[in-house]
Backbone as ProteinMPNN parsed JSONL, in Angstrom:
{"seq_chain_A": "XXXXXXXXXXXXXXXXXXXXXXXXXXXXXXXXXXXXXXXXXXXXXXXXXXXXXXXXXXXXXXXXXXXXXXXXXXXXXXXXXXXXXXXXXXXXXXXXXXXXXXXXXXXXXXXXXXXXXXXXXXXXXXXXXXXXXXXXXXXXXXXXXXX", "coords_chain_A": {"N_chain_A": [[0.856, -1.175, 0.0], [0.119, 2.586, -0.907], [1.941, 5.378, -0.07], [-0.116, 7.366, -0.43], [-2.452, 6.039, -0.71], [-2.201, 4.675, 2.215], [-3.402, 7.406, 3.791], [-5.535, 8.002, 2.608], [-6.48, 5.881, 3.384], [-7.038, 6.305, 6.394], [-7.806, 8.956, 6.68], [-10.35, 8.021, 5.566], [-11.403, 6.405, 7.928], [-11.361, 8.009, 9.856], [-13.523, 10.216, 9.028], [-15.578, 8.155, 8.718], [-15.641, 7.086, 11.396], [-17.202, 9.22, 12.891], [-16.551, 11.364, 13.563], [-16.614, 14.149, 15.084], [-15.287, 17.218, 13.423], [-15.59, 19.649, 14.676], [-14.712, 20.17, 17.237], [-12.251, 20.051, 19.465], [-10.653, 17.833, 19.765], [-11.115, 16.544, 17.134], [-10.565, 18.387, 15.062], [-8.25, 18.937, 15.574], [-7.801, 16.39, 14.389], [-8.721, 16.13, 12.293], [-6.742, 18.469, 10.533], [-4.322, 17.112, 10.857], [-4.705, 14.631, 9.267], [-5.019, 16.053, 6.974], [-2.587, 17.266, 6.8], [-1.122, 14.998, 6.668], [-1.695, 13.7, 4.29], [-0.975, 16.015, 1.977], [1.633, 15.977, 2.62], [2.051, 12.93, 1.443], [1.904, 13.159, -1.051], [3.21, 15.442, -1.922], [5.735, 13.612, -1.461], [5.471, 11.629, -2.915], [5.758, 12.894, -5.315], [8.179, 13.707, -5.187], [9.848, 11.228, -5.364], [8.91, 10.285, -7.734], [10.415, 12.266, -9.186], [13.148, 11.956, -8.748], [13.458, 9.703, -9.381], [13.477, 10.555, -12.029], [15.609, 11.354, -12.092], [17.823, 9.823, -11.072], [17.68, 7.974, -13.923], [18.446, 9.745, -15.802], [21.049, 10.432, -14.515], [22.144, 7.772, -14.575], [22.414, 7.83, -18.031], [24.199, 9.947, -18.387], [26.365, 8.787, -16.874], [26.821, 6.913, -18.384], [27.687, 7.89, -21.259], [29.862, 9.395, -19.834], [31.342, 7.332, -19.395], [32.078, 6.865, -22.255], [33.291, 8.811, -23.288], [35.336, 8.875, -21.729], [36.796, 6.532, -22.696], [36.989, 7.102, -25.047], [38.755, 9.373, -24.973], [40.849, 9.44, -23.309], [43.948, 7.763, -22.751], [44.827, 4.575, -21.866], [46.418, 2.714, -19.071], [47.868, 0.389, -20.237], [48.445, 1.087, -22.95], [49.698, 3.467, -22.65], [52.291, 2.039, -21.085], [53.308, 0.769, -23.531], [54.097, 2.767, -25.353], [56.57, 3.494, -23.962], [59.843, 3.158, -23.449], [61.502, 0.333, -22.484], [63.357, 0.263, -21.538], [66.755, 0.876, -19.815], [66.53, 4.567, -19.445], [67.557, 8.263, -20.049], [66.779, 10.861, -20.037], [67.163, 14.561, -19.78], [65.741, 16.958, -18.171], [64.468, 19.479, -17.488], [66.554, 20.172, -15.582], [65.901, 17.504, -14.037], [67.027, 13.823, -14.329], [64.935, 11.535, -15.85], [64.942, 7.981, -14.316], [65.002, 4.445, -15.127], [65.307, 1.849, -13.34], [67.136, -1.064, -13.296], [66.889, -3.189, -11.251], [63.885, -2.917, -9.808], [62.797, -1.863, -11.759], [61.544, 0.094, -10.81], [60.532, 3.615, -11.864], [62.361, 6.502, -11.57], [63.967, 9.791, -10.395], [66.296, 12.037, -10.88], [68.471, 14.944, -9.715], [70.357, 16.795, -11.781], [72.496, 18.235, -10.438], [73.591, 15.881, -9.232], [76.292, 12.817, -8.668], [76.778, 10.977, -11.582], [77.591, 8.362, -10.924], [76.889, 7.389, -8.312], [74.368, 7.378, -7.724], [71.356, 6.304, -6.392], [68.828, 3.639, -5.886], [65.7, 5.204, -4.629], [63.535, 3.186, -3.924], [64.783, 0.062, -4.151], [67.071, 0.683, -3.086], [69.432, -0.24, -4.775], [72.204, 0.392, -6.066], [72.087, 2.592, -8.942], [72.708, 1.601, -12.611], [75.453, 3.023, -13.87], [75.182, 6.098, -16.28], [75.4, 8.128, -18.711], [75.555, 11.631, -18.073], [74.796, 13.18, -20.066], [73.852, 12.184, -21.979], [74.981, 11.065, -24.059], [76.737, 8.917, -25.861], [79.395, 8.873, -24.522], [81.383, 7.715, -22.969], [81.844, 9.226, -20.795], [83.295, 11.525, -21.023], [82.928, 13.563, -22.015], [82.596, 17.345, -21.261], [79.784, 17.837, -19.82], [79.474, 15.525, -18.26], [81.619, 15.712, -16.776], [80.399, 17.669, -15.081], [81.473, 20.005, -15.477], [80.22, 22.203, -16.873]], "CA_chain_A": [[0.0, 0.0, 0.0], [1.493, 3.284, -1.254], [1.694, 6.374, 0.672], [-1.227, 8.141, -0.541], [-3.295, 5.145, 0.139], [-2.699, 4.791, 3.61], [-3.693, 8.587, 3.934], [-7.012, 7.913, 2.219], [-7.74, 4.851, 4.177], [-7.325, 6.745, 7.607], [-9.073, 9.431, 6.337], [-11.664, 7.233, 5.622], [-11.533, 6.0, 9.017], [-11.901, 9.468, 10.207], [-14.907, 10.555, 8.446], [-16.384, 6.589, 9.219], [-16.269, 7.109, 13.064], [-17.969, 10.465, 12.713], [-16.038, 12.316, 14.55], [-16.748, 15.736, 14.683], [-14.357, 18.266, 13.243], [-15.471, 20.975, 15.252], [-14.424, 20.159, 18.629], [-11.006, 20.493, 20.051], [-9.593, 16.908, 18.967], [-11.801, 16.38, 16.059], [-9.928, 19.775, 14.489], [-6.243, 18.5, 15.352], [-7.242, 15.094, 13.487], [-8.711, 16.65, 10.811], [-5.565, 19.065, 10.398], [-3.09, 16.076, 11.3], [-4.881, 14.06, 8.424], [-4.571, 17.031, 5.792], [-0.861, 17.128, 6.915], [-0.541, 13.392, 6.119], [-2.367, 13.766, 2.48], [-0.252, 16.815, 1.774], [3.136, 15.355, 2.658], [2.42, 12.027, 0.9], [1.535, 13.351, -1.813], [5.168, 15.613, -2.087], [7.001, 12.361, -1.123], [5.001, 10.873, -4.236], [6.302, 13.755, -6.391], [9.918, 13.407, -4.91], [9.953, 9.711, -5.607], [9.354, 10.393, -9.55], [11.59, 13.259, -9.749], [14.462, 10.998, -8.136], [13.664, 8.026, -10.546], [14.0, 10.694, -13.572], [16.997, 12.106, -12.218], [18.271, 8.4, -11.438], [18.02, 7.72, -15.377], [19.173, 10.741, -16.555], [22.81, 10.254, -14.202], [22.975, 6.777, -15.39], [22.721, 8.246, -19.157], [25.45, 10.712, -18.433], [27.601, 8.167, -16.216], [26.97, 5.763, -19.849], [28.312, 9.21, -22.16], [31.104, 9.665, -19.952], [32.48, 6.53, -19.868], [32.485, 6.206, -23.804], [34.352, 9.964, -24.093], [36.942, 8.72, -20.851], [37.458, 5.223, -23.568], [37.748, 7.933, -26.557], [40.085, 10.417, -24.496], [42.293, 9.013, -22.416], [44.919, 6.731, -22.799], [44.825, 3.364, -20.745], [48.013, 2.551, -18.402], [48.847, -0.485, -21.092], [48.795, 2.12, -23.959], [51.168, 4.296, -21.854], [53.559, 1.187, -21.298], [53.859, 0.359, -24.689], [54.842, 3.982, -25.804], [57.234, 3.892, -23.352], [60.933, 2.237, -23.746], [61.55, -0.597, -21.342], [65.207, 0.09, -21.258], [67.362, 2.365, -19.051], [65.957, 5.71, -20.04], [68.036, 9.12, -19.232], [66.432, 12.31, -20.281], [67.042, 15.953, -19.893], [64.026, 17.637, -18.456], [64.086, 20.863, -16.44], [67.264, 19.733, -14.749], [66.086, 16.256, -13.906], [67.206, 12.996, -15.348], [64.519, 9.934, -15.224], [65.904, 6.504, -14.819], [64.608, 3.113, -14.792], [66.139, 1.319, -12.545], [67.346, -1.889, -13.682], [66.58, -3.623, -10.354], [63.119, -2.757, -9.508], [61.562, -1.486, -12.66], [60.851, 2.103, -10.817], [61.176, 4.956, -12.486], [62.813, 7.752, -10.481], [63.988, 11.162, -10.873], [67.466, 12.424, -10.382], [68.695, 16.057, -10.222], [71.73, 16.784, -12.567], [73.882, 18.199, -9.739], [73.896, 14.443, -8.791], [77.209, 12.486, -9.744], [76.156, 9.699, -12.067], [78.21, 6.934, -10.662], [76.947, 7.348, -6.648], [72.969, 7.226, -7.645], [70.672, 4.852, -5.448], [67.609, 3.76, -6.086], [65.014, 5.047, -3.36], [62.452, 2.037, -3.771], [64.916, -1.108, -3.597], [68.172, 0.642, -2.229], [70.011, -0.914, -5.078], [72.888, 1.064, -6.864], [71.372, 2.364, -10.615], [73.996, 1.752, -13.154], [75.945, 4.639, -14.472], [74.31, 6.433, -17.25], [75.399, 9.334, -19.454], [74.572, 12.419, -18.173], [74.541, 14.218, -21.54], [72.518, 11.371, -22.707], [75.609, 10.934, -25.379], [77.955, 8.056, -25.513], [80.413, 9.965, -24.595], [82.496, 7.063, -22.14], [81.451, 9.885, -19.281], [84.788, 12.213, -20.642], [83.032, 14.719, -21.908], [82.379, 18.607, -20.405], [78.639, 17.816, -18.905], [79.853, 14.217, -17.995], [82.31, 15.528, -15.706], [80.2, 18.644, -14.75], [82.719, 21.477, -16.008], [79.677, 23.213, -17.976]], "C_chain_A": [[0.901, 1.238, 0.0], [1.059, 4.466, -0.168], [0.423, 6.932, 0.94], [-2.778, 7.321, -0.442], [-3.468, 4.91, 1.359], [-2.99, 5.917, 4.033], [-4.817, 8.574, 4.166], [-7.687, 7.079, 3.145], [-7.888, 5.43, 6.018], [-8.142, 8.104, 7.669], [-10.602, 9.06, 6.286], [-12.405, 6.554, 6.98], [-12.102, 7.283, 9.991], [-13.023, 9.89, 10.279], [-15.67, 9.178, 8.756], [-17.107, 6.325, 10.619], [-17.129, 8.279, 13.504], [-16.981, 11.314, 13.454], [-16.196, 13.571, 14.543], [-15.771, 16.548, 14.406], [-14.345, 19.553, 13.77], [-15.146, 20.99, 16.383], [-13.266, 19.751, 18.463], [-10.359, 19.023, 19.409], [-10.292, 16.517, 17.638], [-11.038, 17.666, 14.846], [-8.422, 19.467, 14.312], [-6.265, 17.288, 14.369], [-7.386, 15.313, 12.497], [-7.638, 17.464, 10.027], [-4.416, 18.289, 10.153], [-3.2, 15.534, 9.774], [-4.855, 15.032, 6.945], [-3.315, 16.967, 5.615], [-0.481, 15.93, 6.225], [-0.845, 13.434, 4.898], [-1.548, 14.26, 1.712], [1.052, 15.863, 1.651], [3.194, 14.114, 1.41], [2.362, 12.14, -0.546], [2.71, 14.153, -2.856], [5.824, 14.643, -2.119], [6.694, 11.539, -2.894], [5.71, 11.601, -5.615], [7.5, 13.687, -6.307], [10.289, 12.0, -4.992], [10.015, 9.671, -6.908], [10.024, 11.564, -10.079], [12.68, 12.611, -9.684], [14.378, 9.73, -9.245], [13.893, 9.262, -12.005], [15.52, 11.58, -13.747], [18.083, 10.554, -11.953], [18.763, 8.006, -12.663], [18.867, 8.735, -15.891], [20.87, 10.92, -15.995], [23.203, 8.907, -14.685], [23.286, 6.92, -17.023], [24.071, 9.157, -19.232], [26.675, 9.638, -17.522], [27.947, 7.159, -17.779], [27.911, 6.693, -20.793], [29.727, 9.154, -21.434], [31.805, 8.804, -20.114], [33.085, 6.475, -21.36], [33.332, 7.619, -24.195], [35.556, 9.623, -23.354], [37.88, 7.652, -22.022], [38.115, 6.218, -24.568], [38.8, 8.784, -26.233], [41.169, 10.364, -24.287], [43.304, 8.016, -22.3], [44.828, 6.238, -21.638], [46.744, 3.105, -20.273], [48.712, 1.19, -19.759], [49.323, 0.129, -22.123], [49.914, 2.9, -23.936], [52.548, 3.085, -22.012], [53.994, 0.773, -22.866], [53.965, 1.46, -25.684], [56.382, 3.749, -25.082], [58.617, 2.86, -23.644], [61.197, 1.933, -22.708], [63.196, -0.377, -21.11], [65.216, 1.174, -20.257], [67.341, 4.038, -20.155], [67.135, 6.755, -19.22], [67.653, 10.171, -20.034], [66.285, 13.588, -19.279], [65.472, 16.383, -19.753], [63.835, 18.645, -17.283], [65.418, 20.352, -15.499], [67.32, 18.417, -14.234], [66.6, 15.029, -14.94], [66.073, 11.795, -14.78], [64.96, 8.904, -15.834], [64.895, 5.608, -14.707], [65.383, 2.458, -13.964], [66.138, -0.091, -12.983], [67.262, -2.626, -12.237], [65.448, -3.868, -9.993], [62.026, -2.778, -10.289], [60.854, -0.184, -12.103], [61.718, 2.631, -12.011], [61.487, 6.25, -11.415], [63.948, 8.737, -11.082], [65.35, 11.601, -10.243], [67.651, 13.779, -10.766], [70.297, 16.362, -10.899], [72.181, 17.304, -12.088], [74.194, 16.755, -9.157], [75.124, 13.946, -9.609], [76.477, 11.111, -10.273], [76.726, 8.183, -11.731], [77.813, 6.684, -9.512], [75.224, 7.599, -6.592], [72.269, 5.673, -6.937], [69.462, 5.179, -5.666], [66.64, 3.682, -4.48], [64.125, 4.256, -2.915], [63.615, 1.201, -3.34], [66.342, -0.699, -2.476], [69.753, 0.501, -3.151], [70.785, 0.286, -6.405], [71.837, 0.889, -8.61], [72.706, 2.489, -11.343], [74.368, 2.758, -13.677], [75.401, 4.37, -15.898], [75.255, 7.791, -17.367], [74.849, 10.361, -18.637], [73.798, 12.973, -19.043], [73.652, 13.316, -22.101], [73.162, 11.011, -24.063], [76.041, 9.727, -25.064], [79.233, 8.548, -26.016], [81.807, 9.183, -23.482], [82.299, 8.247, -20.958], [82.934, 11.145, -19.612], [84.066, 13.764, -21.334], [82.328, 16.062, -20.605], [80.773, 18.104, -19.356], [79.006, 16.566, -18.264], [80.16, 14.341, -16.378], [81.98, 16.823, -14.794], [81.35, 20.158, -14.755], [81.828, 22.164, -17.021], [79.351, 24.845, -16.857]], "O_chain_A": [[2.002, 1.282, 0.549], [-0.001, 4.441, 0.457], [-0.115, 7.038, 2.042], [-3.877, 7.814, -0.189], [-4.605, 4.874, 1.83], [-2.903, 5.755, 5.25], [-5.373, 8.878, 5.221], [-8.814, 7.199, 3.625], [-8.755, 4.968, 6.76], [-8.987, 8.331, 8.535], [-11.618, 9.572, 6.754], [-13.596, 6.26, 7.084], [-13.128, 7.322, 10.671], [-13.632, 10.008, 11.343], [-16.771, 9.494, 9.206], [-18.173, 5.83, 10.986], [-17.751, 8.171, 14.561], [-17.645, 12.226, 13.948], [-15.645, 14.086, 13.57], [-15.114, 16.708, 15.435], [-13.503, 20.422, 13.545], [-15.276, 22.129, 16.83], [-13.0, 19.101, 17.451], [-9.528, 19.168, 18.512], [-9.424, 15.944, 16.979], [-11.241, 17.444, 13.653], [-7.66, 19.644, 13.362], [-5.301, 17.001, 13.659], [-6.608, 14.974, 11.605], [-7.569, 17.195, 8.828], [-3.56, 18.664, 9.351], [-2.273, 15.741, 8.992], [-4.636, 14.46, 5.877], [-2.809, 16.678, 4.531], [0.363, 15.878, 5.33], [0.12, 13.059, 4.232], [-1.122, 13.58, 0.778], [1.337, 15.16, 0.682], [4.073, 14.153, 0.55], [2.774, 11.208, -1.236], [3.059, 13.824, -3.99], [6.734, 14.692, -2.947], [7.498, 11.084, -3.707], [6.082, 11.033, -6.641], [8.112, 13.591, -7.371], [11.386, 11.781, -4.476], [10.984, 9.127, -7.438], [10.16, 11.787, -11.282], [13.347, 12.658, -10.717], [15.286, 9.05, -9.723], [14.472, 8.814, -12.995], [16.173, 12.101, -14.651], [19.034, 10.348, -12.707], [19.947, 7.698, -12.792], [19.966, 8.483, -16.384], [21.767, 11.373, -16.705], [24.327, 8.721, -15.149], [24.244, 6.283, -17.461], [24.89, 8.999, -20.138], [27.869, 9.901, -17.662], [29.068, 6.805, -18.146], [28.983, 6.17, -21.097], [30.722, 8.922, -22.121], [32.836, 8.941, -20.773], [34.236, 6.144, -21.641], [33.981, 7.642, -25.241], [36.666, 9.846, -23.839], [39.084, 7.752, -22.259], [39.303, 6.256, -24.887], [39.71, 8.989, -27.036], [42.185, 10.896, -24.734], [43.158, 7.387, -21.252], [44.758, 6.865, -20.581], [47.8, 3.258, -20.886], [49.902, 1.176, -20.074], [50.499, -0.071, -22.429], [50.808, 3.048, -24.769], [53.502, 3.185, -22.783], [55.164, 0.489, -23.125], [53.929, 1.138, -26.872], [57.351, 3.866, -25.833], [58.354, 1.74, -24.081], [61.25, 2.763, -21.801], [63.952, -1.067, -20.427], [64.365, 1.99, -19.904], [67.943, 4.375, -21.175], [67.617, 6.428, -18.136], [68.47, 10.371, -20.933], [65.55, 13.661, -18.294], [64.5, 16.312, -20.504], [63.09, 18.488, -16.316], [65.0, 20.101, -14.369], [68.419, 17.952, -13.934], [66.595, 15.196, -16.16], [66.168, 11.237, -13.687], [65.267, 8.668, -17.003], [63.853, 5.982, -14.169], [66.547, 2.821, -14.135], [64.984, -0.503, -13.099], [68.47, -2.496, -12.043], [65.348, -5.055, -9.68], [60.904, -3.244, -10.094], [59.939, 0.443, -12.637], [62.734, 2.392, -12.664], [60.691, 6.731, -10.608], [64.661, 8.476, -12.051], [65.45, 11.49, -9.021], [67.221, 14.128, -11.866], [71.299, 16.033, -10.263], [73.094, 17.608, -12.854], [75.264, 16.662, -8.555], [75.294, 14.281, -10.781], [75.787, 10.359, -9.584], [76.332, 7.122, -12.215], [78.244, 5.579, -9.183], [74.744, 7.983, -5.525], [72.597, 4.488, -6.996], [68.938, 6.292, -5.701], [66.66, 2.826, -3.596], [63.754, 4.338, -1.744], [63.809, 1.334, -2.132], [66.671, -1.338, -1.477], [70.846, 0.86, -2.715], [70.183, 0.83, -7.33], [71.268, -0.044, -9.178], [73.634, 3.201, -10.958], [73.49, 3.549, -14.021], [75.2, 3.328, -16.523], [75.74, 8.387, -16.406], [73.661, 10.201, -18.353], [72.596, 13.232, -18.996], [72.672, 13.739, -22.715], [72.483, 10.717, -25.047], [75.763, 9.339, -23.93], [79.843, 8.643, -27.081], [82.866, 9.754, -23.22], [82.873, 7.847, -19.946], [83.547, 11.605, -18.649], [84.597, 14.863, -21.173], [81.798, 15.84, -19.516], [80.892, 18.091, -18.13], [78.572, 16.76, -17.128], [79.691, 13.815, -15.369], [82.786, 17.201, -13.944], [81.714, 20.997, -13.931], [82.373, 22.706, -17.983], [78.913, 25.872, -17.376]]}, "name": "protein", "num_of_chains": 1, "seq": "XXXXXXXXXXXXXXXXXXXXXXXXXXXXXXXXXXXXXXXXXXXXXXXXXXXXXXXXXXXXXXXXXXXXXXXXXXXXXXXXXXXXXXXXXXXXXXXXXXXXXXXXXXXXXXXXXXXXXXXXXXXXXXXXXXXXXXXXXXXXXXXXXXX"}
């Protein structure tokens, strides 16, 4: 039985026992029972606003997923751009490495010497790398920091 049914049927109960509406509790029940009609009757209207706002977020949660699929690159997409080797690039002063130990990637600043780098995940010396990012045997000017 829905809201606005049990309203009616105590209403009905109301008006059944006679009760008078003009005397002192006959006035509060009649009032009480308007209140109850009223309300259920909002709750009835806020029950099918909520089911068409329900549909309408699962239509937009359905949309966004299919623009996040069309937008955004997935983490396997990313890995297989990316070169699995020992990486050393130039980038605002940092160099990122791979670490041949772990498989992090971590971030070194080029006042660092390249032979005395440690990796902060396992601990485990990263092998020397180019600074310059040349193969340069480590002799030249940025190598040996003399720029």
């Amino acid at each position: 039985m829905t809201l606005n049914e049990r309203a009616a049927y105590v209403k009905g109960l109301f008006e059944g026992y006679g009760i008078d509406s003009k005397e002192k509790e006959g006035r509060i029940l009649s009032e009480m029972l308007t209140l109850i009609s009223d309300m259920a009757d909002k709750l009835s209207a806020l029950e099918g606003e909520c089911a068409e706002l329900r549909d309408y977020i699962e239509e937009l949660d359905e949309d966004l997923g299919y623009v996040e699929e069309t937008v955004f690159v997935t983490d396997d997409e990313e890995e297989e751009d990316e070169d699995e080797d020992l990486v050393s690039e130039e980038d605002d002063g940092f160099y990122e490495v791979e670490c041949p130990s772990c498989g992090e990637t971590v971030y070194f600043d080029d006042t660092l010497e390249s032979d005395s780098l440690v990796c902060p995940a396992c601990g485990e010396k990263v092998m020397d790398f180019d600074v310059c990012g040349e193969e340069c045997d480590g002799d030249c000017a940025s190598c040996k920091g003399e720029e």
